[in-house]
C-alpha positions in Angstrom: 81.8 65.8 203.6 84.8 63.8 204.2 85.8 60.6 202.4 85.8 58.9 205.9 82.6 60.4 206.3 81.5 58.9 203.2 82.7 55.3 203.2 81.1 55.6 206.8 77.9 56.1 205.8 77.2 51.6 205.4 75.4 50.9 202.3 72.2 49.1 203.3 72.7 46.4 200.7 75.1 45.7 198.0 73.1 44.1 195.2 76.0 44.5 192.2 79.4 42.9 192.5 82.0 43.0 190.4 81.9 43.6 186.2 84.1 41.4 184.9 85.4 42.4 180.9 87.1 40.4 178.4 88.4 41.9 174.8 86.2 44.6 174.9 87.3 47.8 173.3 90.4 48.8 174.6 90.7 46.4 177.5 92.1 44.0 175.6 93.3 41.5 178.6 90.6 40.5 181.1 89.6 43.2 184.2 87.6 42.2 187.0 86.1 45.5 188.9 84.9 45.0 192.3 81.6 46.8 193.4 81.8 46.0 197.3 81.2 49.7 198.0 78.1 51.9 198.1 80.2 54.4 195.9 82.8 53.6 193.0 84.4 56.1 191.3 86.6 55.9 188.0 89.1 58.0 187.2 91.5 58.7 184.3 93.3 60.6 182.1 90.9 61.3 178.3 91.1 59.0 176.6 92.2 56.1 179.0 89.5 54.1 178.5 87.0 55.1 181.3 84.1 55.6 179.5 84.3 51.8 178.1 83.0 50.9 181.3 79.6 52.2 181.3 79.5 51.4 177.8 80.8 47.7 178.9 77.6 47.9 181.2 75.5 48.8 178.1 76.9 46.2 176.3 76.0 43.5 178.7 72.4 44.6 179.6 71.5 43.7 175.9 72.0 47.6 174.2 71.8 47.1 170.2 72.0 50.6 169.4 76.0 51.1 168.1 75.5 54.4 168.3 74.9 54.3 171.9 78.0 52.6 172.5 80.2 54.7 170.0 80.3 52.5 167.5 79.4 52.0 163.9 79.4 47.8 163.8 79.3 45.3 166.4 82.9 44.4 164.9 84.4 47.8 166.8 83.4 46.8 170.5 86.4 43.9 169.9 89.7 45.0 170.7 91.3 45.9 167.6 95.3 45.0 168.4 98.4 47.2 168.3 101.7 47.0 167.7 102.9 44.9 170.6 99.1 43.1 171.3 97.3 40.9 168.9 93.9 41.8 168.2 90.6 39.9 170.1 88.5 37.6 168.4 85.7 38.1 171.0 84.2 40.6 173.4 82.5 39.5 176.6 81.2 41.5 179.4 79.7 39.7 182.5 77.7 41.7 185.2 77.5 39.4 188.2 74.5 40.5 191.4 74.0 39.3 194.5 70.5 37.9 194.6 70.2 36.9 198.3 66.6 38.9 198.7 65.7 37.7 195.1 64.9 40.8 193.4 65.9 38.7 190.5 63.1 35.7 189.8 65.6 33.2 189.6 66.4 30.9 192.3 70.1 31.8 192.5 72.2 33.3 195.4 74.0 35.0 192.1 72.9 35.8 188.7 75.5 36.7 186.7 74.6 38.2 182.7 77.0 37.7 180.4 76.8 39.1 176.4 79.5 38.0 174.0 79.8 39.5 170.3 82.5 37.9 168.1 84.1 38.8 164.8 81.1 37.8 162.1 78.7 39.8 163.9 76.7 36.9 166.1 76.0 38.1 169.9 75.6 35.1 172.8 73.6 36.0 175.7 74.0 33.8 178.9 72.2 33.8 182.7 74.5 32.1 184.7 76.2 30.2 182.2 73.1 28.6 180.2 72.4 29.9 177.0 69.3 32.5 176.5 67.5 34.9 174.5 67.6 38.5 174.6 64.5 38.8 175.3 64.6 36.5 178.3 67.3 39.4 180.4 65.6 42.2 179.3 62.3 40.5 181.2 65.0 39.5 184.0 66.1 43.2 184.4 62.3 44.5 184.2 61.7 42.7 187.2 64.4 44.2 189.1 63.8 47.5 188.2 66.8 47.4 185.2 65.0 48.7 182.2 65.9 49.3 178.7 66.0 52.9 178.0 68.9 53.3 179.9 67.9 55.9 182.4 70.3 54.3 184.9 73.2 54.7 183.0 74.1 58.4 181.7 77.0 57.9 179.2 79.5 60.9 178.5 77.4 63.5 177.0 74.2 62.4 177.4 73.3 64.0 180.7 70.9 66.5 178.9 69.6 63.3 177.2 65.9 63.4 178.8 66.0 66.9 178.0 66.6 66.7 174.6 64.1 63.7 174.2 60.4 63.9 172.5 57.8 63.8 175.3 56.7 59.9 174.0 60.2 59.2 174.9 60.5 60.9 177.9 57.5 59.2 179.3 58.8 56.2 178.6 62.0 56.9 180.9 59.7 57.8 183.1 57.9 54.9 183.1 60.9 52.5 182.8 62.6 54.4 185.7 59.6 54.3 187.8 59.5 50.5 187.6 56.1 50.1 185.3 58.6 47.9 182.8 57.0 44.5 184.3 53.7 46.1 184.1 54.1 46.9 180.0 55.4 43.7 179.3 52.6 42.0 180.9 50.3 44.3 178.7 52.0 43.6 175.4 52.0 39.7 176.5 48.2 39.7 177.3 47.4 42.2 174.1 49.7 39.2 172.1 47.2 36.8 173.9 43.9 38.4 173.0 45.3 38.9 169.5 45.5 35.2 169.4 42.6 34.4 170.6 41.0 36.8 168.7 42.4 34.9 165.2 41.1 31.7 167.0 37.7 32.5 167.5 37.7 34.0 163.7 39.0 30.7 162.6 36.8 28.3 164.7 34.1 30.5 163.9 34.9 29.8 159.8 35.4 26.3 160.7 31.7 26.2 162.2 30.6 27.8 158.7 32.4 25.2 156.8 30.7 22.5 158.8 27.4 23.4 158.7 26.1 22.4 155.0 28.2 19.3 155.5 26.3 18.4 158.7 23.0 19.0 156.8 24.5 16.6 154.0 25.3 14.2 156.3 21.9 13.7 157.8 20.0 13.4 154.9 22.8 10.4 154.0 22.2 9.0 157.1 18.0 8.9 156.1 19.4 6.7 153.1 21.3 4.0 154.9 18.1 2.5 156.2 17.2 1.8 152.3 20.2 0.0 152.4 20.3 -2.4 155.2 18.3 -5.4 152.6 20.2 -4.6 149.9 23.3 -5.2 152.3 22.2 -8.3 153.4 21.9 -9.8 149.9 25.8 -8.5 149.3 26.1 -10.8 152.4 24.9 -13.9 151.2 26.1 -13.9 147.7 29.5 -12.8 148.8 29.8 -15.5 150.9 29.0 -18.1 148.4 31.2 -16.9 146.2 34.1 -16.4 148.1 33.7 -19.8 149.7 33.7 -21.5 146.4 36.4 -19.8 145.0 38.6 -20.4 148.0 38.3 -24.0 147.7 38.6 -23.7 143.9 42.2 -22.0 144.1 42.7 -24.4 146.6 41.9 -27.7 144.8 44.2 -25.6 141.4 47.2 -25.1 143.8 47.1 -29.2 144.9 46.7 -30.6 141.6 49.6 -28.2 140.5 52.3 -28.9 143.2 52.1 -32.7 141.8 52.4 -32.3 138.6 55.2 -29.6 139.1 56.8 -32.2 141.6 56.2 -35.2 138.8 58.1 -33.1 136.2 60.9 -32.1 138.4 61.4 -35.4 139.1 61.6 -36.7 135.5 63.8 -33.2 135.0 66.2 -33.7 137.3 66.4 -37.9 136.1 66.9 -36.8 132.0 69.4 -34.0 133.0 71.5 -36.3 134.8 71.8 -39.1 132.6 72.3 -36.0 129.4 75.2 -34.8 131.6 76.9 -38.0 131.8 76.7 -38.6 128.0 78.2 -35.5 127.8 81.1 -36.3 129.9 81.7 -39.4 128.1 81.9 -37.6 124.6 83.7 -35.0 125.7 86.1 -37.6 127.0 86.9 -38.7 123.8 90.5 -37.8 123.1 90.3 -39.2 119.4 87.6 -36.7 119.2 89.1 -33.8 120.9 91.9 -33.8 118.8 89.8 -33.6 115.5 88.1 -31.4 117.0 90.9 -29.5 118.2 92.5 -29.5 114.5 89.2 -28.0 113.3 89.7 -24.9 115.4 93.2 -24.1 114.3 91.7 -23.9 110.9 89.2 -22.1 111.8 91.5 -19.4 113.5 93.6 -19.7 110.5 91.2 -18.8 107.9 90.0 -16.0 110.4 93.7 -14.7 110.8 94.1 -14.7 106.5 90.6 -13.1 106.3 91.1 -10.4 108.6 94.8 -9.5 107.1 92.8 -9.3 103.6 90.3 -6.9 105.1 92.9 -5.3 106.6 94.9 -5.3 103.2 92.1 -4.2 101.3 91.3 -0.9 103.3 95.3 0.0 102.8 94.2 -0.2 99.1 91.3 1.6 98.9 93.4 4.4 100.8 96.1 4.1 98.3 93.5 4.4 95.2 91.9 7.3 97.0 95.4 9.3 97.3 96.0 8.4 93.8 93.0 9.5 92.5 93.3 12.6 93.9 96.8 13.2 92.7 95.6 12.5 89.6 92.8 15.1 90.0 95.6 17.5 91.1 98.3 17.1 87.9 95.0 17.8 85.8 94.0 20.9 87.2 98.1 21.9 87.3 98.1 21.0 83.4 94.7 23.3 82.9 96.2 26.3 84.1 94.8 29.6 83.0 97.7 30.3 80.6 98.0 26.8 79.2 94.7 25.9 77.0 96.2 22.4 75.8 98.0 19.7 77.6 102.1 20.0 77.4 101.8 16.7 75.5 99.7 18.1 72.3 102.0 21.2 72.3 105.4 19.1 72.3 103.9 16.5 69.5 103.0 19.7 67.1 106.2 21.2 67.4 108.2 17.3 66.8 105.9 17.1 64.0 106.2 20.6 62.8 110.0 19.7 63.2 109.9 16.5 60.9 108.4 17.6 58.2 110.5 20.4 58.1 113.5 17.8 57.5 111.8 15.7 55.1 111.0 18.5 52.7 112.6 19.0 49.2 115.2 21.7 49.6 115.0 22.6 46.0 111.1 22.1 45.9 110.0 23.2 48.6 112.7 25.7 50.0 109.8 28.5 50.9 107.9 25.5 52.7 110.6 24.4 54.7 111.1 28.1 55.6 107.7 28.4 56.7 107.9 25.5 58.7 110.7 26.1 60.3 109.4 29.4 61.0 106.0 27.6 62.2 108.1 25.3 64.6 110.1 28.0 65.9 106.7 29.9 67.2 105.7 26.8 68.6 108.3 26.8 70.9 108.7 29.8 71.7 105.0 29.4 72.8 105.9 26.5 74.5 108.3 28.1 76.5 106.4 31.1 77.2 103.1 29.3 78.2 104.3 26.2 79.8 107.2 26.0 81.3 105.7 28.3 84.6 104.1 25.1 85.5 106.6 22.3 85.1 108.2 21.8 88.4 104.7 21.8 89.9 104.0 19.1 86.9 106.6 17.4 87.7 105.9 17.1 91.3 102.5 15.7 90.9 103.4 13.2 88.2 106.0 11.9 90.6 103.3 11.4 93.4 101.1 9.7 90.8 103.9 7.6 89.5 104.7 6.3 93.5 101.7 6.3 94.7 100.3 3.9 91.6 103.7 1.4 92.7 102.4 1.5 95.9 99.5 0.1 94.5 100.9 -2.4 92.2 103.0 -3.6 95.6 99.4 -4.0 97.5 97.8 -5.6 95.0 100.9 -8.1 94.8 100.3 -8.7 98.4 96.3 -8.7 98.3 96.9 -11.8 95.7 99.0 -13.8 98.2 96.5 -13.4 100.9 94.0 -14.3 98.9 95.7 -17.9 98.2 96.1 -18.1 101.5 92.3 -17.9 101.9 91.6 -20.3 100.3 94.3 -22.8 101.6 92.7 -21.9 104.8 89.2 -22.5 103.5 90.2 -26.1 102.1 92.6 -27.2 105.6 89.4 -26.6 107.3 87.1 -28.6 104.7 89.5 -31.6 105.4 89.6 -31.0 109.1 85.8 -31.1 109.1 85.0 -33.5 107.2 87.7 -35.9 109.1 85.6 -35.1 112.5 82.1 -36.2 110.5 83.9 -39.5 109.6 85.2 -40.2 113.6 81.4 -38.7 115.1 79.6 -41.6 112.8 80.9 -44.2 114.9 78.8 -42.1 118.1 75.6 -42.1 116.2 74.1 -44.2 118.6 75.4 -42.4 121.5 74.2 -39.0 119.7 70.4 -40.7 119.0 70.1 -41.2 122.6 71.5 -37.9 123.7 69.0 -36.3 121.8 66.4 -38.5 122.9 67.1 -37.1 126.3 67.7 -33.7 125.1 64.0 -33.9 124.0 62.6 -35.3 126.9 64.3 -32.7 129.2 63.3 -29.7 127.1 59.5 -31.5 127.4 60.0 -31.4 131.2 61.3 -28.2 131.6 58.3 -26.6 129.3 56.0 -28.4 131.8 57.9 -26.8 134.7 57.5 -23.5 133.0 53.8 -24.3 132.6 53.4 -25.0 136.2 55.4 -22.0 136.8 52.9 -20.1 134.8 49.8 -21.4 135.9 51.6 -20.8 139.9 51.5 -17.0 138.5 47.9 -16.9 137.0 46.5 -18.9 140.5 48.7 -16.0 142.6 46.8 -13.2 140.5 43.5 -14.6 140.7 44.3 -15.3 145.0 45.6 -11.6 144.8 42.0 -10.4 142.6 40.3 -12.2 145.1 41.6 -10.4 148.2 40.9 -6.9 146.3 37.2 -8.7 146.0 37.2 -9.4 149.8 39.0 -6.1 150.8 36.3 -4.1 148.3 33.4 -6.2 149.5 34.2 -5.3 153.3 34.7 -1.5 152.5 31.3 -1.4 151.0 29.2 -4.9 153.1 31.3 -4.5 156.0 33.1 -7.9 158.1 29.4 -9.4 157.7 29.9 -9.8 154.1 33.3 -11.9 154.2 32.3 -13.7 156.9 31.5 -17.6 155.7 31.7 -20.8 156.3 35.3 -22.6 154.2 34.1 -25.6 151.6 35.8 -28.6 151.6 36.1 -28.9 147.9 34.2 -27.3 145.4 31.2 -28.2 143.4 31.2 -30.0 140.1 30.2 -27.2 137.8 31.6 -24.9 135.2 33.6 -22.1 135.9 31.4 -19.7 133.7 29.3 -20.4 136.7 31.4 -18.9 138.9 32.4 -16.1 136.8 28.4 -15.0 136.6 28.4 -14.9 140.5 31.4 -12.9 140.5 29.5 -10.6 137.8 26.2 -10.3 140.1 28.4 -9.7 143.1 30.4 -6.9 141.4 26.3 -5.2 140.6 25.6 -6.0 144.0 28.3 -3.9 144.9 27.6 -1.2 143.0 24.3 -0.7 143.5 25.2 -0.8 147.4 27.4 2.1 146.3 24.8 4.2 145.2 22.6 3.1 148.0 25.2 4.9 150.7 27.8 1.9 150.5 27.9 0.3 154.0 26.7 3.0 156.1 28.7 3.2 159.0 31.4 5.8 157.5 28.4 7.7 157.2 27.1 6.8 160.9 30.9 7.4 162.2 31.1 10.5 160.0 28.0 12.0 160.8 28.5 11.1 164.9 32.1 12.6 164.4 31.3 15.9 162.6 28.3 16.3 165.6 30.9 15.7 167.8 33.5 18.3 166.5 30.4 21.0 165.7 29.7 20.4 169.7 33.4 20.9 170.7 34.0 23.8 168.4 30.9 25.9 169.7 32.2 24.8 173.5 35.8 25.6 172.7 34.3 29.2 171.2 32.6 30.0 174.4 35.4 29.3 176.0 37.6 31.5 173.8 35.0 33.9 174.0 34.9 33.8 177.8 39.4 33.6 177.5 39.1 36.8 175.4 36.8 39.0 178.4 39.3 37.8 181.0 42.2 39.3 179.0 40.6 42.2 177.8 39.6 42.6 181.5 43.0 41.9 182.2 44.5 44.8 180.0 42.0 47.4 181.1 43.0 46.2 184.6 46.8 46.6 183.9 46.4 49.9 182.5 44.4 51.1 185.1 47.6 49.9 187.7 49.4 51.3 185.4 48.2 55.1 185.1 47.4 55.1 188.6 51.3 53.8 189.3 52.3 56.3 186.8 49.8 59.2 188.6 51.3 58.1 191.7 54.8 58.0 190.9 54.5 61.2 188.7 54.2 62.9 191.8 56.3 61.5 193.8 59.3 62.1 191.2 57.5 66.2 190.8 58.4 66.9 194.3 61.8 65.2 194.6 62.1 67.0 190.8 61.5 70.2 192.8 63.5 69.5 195.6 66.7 68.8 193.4 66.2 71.7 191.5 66.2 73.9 194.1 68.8 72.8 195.5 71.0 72.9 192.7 69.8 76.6 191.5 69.6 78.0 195.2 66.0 78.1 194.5 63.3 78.0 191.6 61.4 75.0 191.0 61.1 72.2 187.9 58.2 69.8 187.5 56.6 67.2 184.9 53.6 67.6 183.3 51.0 65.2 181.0 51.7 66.8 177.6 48.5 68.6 176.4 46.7 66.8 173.3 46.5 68.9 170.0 43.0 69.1 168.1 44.7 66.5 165.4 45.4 64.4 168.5 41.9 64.5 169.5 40.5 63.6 166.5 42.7 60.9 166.2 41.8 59.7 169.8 37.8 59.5 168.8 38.9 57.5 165.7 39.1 53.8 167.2 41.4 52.3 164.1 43.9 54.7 165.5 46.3 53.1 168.2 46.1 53.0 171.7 49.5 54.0 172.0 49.0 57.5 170.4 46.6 58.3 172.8 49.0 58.1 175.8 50.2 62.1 176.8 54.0 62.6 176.6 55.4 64.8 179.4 56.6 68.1 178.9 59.4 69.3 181.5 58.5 73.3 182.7 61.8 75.0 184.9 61.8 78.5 187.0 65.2 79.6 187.4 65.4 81.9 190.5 66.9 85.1 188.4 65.8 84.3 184.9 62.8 83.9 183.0 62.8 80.8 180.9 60.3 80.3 178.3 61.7 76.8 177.0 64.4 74.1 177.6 66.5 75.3 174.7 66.7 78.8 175.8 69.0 76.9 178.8 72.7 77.4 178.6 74.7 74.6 178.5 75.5 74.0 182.5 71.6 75.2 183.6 70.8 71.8 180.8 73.1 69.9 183.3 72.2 70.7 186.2 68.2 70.5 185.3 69.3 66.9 183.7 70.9 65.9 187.2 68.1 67.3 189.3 65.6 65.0 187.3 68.1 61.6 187.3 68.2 62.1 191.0 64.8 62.6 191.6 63.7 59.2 189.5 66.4 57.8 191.3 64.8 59.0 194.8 61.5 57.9 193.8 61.8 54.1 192.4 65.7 53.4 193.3 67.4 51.4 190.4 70.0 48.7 191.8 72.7 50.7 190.5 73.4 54.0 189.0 76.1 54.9 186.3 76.9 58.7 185.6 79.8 59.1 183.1 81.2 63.0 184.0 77.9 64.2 184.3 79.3 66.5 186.7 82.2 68.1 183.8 80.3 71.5 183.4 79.7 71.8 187.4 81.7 74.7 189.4 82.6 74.8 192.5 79.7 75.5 194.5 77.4 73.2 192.5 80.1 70.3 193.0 79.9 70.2 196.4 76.0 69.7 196.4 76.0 67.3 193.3 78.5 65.7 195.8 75.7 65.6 198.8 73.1 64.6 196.4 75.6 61.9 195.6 75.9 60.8 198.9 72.2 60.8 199.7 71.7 59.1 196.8 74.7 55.9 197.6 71.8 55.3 200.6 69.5 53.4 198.1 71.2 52.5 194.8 74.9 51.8 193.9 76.4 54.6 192.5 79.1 54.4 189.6 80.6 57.9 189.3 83.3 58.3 186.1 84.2 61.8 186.9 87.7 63.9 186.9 86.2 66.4 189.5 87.8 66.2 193.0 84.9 66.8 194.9 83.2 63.8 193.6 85.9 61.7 193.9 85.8 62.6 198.0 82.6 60.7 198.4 83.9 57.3 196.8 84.5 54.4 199.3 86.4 53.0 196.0 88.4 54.3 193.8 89.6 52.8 190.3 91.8 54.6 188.3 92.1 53.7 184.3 95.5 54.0 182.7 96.5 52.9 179.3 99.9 52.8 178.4 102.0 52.8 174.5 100.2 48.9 174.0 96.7 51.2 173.8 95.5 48.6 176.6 93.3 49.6 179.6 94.7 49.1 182.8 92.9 49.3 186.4 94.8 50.9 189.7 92.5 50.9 192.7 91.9 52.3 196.0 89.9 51.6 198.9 89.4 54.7 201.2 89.0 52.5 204.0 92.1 50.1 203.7 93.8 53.7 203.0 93.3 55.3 206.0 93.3 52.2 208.4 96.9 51.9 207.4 97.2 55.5 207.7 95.9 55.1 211.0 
């Protein structure tokens, strides 16, 4: 068939309408393809980028498998840069349908789905600009027949894909091709449903439990209150007694102290007045001020002298600290290992030894004077051998010792000044003092009164205190009195604090009132005992009857909520095998049909995968899961001239073609809105190009069809075609062609 013939052949309805792809793999630079044709095919050199199309598809239809979409991270579906374009910092893909008929249950004329990954890692999913979860598009695409497995888009290499699958995962193809998506979701949300009301009716049924001894308590409480109700209304009449008395006692306290505080103020306020203007006068004084003034500088003169001595004194105990310990040091240098006696001993023996010598009798004592000399001669010769090593470091210390003890004569010298100066200070200050006594005399009577008044204010001001105190102990007893009232309502209820105010209160004792407070605080307790006031209990009891009522109708209820969805499930999967029955069939014969026509003959069907014994055994077990009861489906072919006893004894092309045959038939069955196929047709010859062609163009009749393909043949049967270039940049660029356009200017 012609490409006239083919772009003549009006799709009924175009429900996708452009892909529009921003920084995604190797279209760096935004591309907008438009879909107004019931065939588009995409052509290209390897490795130009055509493939990255259905994967862009993928990518926007929520796919999270990497591997899927020939990738290791979500980091390598960004463009990564080259040498003349700076790398992407985002990938976004946006598939925008026409919803005119509403197959999407949304009320838009156009839904567009857009996916966006970025750099970290994050994804942002988006219906028409608003923000969403995945979960929402993949319930969006179930409803128009857009499921997740894929079967709609075939990437490069992955024709033989439902082939190679396990039956489970075939039947779900199946099943998501076949539109039964909507129907599984609705299962899983009514099996989530019952699961929850299953844990509710576990936990009001444990709340029932709970309940129950505390009901019984509760009633046999509720026997006691009526024991109560006299012991309550004596409560009620002593509280009120008391409280009214002691209201008008605190009230009567509070009176009689706000005029005696107000009394005192007064005479406070008059003896701090006249005090201050004593003051003033006396300070006034300048006779005064300047005695006064002189006694200060002697003060801070004798301060100055005593704190230069202190200073002076630490100086000296530092300087007697170095010389004692230079002293320490010339001994231990004069006790040296080789020297056993000071140098001093050792030089007076050999002077003596010396002198005698001299003053000997030569004629006498010749032999002596010898042996002395002799003596004296040893002696310094011991002298020199023993202690001359040691006599510059002698000499060194002694000299420290010799400055350090003038430093201390020099301080002491100086300690002896300051401490005349002391006491110079010490008597200019005696003088100074005693000339201010002799000028405050003539104020005695001035100082008499002021201390008069000092007296009389500090009088006043301890009675203000008082009153402040006694303010304090009336507060505390008013606040004692409301914990009284507050307590006696709790347990008496408003009854009990309910009395008539006192004008004043009665001329009694206030032991007497403290013995009321005493019976009332018995009263109370024994009230207590007795069930307190009774109407928690009343309310308690009437409230827990209440909830026990509720949670037994809100059981039945759940009980009545779990049938319908348990009803609801058995009805879904009954719709559900019988759509999958149906459909099943319907996808056997076009299976067949396909098949035949791609072989030249033979025949291909589906079939419910037969349970093993282990299976079985597993199906009468009811802990095992639903889901593993559910029969996989095996795929049987008959090739015309072959006899095939599995899939895997297929070659390579006979795997193609059987894939193709069964794409096309769920395709036939349950048309999808669109239909990818990336070079599904690469191991097709001739012959079988032209029918995959026709199949092709039977197929454009229901579903959009998306052909990436180098084969000719296929490309004939495009109304569009887009070819994918990529130049030295490694961006993907689009070229397109519209058949029609073409040969209307051809024409």
């Amino acid at each position: 068939m012609t490409a006239s013939a083919a772009y003549g052949a009006v799709y009924w309805y175009v429900m996708l309408k452009r892909l529009e792809i921003a920084g995604f793999k190797s279209f760096a630079r935004k591309t907008v393809l438009d879909f107004s044709s019931a065939t588009t095919a995409i052509v290209g050199p390897n490795g130009s980028g055509k493939s990255n199309v259905a994967e862009a598809f993928r990518f926007a239809l929520g796919e999270q498998s990497m591997k899927s979409m020939r990738g290791k991270r979500s980091e390598d579906l960004i463009f990564a840069g080259s040498h003349s374009t700076p790398r992407s910092n985002r990938a976004a893909v946006a598939i925008v349908f026409d919803n005119a008929k509403r197959q999407f249950k949304v009320d838009f004329d156009e839904v567009a789905i857009e996916r966006a990954v970025f750099r970290d890692g994050t994804s942002e999913y988006s219906i028409n600009g608003s923000r969403v979860r995945l979960r929402d598009i993949e319930e969006l695409l179930a409803g128009a027949n857009i499921g997740d497995t894929g079967h709609h888009i075939i990437s490069q290499g992955e024709a033989d894909r439902i082939l190679l699958a396990s039956p489970k995962d075939r039947r779900e193809i199946l099943e998501d091709a076949l539109g039964l998506k909507i129907y599984e979701f609705k299962k899983q949300e009514a099996e989530k449903k019952l699961t929850k009301t299953e844990e509710n009716i576990a936990q009001v049924n444990a709340l029932r439990r709970e309940l129950a001894p505390h009901l019984r308590f509760l009633e046999k409480q509720v026997e006691k209150l009526e024991r109560a109700d006299e012991l309550r209304r004596e409560l009620t009449a002593s509280a009120g007694t008391y409280f009214a008395i002691e209201d008008a006692y605190l009230a009567a306290e509070r009176e009689a102290m706000r005029k005696h505080q107000a009394s005192s103020a007064e005479r406070l306020r008059a003896a701090s007045a006249e005090l201050a203007d004593l003051e003033e006068r006396a300070t006034t004084d300048a006779e005064g001020t300047k005695r006064l003034e002189l006694v200060r500088a002697a003060e801070r003169e004798l301060e100055r002298a005593t704190n230069a001595r202190a200073a002076l004194s630490r100086e000296i105990g530092r300087v007697e600290g170095s010389l004692s310990a230079a002293k320490r040091r010339s001994a231990e240098v004069a006790r040296e290992p080789y020297v056993k006696v000071p140098r001093e001993d050792l030089a007076a023996l050999r002077d003596e030894i010396a002198r005698q010598g001299e003053q000997s009798s030569s004629d006498s004592l010749e032999a002596l004077r010898s042996a002395l000399r002799a003596v004296a001669r040893v002696a310094q010769v011991f002298f020199d051998r023993f202690a001359s090593p040691s006599d510059d470091v002698l000499a060194d210390e002694e000299q420290a010792v010799y400055a350090l003890e003038n430093e201390r004569g020099g301080l002491l010298g100086k300690d002896a000044e300051l401490e005349k100066a002391v006491e110079e200070a010490k008597s200019a200050l005696a003088r100074a003092r005693e000339a201010l006594v002799a000028h405050d005399e003539t104020g005695k009577e001035l100082r008499q009164r002021v201390l008069a008044l000092a007296q009389t204010k500090a009088h006043e001001e301890g009675e203000v205190a008082r009153m402040a105190g006694r303010e304090r102990e009336l507060a505390l007893l008013a606040e004692e009195l409301e914990r009284d009232k507050a307590e006696t309502l709790a347990v008496g209820g408003a009854a009990a604090v309910s009395y008539a105010a006192l004008p004043a209160p009665p001329a009694e004792e206030r032991r007497v009132q403290e013995d009321r407070k005493r019976a009332l605080t018995r009263l109370k307790i024994r009230l207590e005992e007795a069930g307190g006031a009774g109407e928690d209990i009343r309310t308690e009891f009437k409230e827990v009857s209440e909830r026990e009522t509720f949670l037994a109708g809100e059981l039945e209820d759940l009980a009545n909520s779990a049938a319908g969805l348990r009803e609801l499930i058995k009805d879904l999967e009954t719709e559900l095998g019988k759509s999958f029955a149906e459909g099943l069939a319907k996808v056997n014969a076009s299976f067949g049909e396909f098949f035949a026509l791609m072989f030249g003959g033979g025949g291909a069907r589906l079939a419910l995968e037969e349970a093993s014994d282990d299976e079985d055994e597993e199906e009468e077990d009811d802990s095992a899961p639903k889901e593993n009861a559910r029969p996989g489906i095996e795929i049987s072919v008959h090739l015309p001239k072959k006899r095939v006893q599995s899939l895997v004894q297929l070659s390579g092309g006979e795997r193609a073609l059987t894939s193709i045959a069964l794409i096309f038939a769920m395709s036939q069955v349950n048309p999808p809105p669109f239909l990818i196929l990336d070079e599904t047709d690469a191991a097709l010859d001739e012959a079988n190009s032209r029918r995959y062609g026709d199949m092709i163009e039977n197929l454009a009749r229901k579903s959009q069809l998306i052909v990436i393909t180098h084969n000719r043949e296929t490309m004939s049967r495009a109304g569009i075609l887009y070819g994918v270039t990529m130049g030295g940049d490694g961006v993907s660029k689009l070229l397109s062609v519209k058949f029609e356009e073409a040969v209307a200017v051809a024409k």
